[in-house]
C-alpha positions as CSV (number, residue, x, y, z in Angstrom):
1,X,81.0,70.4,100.5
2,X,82.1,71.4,103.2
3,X,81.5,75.4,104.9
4,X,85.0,76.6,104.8
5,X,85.5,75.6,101.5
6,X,82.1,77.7,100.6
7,X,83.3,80.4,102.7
8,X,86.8,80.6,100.5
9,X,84.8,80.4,97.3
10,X,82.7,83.1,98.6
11,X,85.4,85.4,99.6
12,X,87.8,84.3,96.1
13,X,84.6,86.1,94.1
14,X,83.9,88.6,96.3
15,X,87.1,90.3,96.4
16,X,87.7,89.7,93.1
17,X,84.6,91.7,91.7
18,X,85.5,94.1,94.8
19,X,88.8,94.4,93.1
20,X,87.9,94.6,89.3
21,X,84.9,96.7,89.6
22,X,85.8,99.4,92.6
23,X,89.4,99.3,92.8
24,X,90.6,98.8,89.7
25,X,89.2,102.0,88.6
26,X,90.2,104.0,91.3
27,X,93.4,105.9,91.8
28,X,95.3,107.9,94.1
29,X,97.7,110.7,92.9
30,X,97.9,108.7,89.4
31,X,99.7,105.6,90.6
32,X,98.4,105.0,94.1
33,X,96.3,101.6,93.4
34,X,94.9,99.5,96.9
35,X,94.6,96.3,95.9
36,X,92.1,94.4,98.6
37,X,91.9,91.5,96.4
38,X,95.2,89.5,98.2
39,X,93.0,89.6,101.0
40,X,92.0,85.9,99.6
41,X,95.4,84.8,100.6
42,X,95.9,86.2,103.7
43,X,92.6,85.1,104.9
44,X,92.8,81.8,103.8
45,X,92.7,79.2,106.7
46,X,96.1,77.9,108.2
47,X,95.8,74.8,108.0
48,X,94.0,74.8,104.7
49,X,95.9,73.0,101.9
50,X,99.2,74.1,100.8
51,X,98.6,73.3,97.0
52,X,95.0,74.6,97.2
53,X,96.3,78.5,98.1
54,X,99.1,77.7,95.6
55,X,96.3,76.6,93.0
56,X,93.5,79.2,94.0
57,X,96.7,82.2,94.5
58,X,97.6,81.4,90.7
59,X,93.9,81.7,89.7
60,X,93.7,84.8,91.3
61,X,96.2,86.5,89.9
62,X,95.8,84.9,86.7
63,X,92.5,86.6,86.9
64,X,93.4,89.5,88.1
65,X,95.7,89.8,85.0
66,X,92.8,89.4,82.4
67,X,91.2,92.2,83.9
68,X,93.8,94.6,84.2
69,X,95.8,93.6,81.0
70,X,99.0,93.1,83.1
71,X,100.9,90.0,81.4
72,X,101.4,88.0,84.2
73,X,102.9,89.6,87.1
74,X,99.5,89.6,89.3
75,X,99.6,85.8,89.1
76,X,103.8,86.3,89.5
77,X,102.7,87.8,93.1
78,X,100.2,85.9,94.3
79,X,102.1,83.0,93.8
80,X,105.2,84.7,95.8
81,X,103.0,85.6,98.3
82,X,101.4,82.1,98.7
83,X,104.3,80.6,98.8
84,X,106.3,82.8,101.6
85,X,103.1,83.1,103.7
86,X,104.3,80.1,106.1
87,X,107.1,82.1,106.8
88,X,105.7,85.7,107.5
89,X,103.0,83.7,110.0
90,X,106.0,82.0,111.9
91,X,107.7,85.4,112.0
92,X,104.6,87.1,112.9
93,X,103.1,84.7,115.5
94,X,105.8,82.7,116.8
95,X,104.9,79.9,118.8
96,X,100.8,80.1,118.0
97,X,101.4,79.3,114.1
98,X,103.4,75.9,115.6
99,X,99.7,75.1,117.1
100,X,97.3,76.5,114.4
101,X,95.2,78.4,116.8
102,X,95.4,81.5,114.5
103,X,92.0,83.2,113.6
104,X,92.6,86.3,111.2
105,X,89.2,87.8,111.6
106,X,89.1,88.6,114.9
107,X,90.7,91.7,116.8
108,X,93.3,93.5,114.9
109,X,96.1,92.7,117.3
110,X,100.1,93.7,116.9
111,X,100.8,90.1,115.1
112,X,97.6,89.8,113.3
113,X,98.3,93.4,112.1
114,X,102.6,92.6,111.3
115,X,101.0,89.7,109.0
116,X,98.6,91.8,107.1
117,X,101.6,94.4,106.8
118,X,104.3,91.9,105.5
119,X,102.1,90.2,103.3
120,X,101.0,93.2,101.5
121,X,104.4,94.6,100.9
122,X,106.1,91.6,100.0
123,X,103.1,91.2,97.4
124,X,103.7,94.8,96.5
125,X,107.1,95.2,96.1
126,X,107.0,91.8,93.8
127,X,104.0,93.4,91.5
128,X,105.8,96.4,91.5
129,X,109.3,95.0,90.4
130,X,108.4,92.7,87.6
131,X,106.0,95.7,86.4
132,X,108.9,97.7,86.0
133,X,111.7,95.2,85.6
134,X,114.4,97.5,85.6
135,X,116.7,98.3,88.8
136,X,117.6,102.0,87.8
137,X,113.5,102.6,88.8
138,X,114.6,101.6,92.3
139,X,113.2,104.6,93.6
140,X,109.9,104.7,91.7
141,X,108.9,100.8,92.9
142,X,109.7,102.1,96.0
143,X,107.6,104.9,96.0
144,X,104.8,103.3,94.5
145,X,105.0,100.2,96.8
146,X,105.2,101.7,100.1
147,X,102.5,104.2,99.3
148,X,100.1,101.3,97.6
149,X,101.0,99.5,101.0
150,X,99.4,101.5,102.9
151,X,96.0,102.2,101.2
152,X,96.1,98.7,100.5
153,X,96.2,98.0,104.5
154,X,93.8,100.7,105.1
155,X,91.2,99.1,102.7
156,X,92.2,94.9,103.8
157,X,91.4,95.9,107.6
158,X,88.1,97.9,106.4
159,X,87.2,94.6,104.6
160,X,88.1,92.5,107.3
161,X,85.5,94.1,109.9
162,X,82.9,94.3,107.1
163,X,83.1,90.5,106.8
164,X,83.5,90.0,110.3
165,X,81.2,87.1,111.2
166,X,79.2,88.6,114.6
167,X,79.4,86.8,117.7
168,X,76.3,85.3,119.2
């Protein structure tokens, strides 16, 4: 095996448990929920395989939907996120996604910092619309999403420089 493949098995438990055991059972204002765990997917390599995030995003979410009793619509986003991902790093990046010489761990730059953004509300808005599945709560999934966003961003770029591997 090789280490990055250790390194994204690591990182799929770790924010898992992270996510079932701390944040799962904390709340802000009653419906304020960070949710560190799509982490996993932002973080995973660029030019890892396609079906492998698509696989291990599933899993996730599938997961993540045992735990909190959610029918489905963790995996729902994970999967939506996986799958747009491409996208948000070739709007994000621009000509550096074209080369893969993207490193997500590093300094929290402007781009590094638009992907982590986009990918958490696009998650976001998904888990929030299929939890509600109903237009006329427009307002609420707005609410909800925006404000989850940004505890959620908060908590990914804590993360981030906690797992930071040190330079030598």
């Amino acid at each position: 095996m090789n280490s990055t493949l250790l390194v994204n098995i690591f990182r799929f438990i770790f924010l898992l448990a992270v996510q079932i055991l701390i944040f799962n059972n904390m709340t802000f204002l009653g419906f304020v929920l960070p949710m560190p765990y799509i982490l996993f997917i932002i973080l995973y390599p660029v030019n890892g395989n396609k079906s492998g995030l698509l696989i291990s995003s599933f899993l996730l979410g599938i997961i993540m939907d045992l735990f909190s009793n959610s029918g489905g619509i963790h995996a729902a986003s994970c999967l939506v996120l996986a799958y747009y991902r491409p996208y948000i790093f070739k709007f994000s990046f621009g000509v550096s996604y074209e080369y893969q010489t993207i490193k997500l761990n590093d300094v929290l730059t402007p781009e590094r910092f638009s992907f982590i953004l986009l990918s958490v509300i696009i998650h976001h808005f998904t888990l929030f619309t299929l939890e509600a599945f109903q237009i006329s709560f427009f307002l609420d999934i707005l609410i909800r999403a925006l404000l989850s966003t940004v505890f959620t961003v908060i908590s990914c770029i804590i993360i981030i420089y906690l797992i930071k591997p040190t330079k030598r």
